[in-house]
C-alpha positions as CSV (number, residue, x, y, z in Angstrom):
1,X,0.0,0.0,0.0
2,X,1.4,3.3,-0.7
3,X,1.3,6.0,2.0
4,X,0.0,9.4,0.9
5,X,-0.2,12.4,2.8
6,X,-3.7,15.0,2.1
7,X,-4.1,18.3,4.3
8,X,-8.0,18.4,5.4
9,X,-10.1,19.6,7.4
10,X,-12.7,16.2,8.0
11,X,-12.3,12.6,7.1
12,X,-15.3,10.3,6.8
13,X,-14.6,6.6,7.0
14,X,-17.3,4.7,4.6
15,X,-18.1,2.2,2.1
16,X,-18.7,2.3,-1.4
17,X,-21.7,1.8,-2.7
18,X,-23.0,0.4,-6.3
19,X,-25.2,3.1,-8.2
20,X,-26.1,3.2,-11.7
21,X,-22.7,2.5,-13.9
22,X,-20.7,3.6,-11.1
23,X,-20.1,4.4,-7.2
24,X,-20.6,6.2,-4.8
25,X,-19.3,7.5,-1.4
26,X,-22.0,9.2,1.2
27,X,-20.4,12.3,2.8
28,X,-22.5,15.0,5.3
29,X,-24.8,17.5,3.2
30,X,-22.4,20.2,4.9
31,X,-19.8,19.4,2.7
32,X,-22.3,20.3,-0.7
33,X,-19.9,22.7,-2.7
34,X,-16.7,21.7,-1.1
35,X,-13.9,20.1,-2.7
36,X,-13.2,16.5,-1.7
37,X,-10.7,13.7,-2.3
38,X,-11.5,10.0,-2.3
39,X,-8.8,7.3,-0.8
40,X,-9.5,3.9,-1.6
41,X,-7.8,2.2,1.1
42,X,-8.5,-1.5,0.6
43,X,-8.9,-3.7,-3.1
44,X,-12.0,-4.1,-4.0
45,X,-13.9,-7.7,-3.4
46,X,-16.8,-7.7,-5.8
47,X,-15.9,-10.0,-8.8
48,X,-18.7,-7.9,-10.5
49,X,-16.8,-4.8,-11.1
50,X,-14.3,-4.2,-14.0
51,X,-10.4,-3.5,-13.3
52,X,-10.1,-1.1,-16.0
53,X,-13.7,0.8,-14.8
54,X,-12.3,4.3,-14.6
55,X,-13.9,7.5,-15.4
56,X,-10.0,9.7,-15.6
């Protein structure tokens, strides 16, 4: 795992969730507007989902 340091000023710990033909991470409506960044910290388990899958 590589180790990556990101100035903040919240983190929310959560789990991904399947929507549509993509994902998505639930974060407080406080944050609407804000800028966010998104740390996948474990590899994926569903045999469902596509390596290549990325939207770059």
């Amino acid at each position: 795992m590589d180790r990556h340091e990101i100035a903040g000023h919240e983190v929310v710990k959560g789990t991904v969730k399947p929507t549509g033909n993509g994902a998505h991470v639930l974060v407080p409506r406080r944050w609407l507007d804000a800028d966010v960044k998104v740390v996948r910290t474990s590899d994926p388990t569903s045999e469902d989902v596509p390596e290549d899958d990325t939207d770059e």
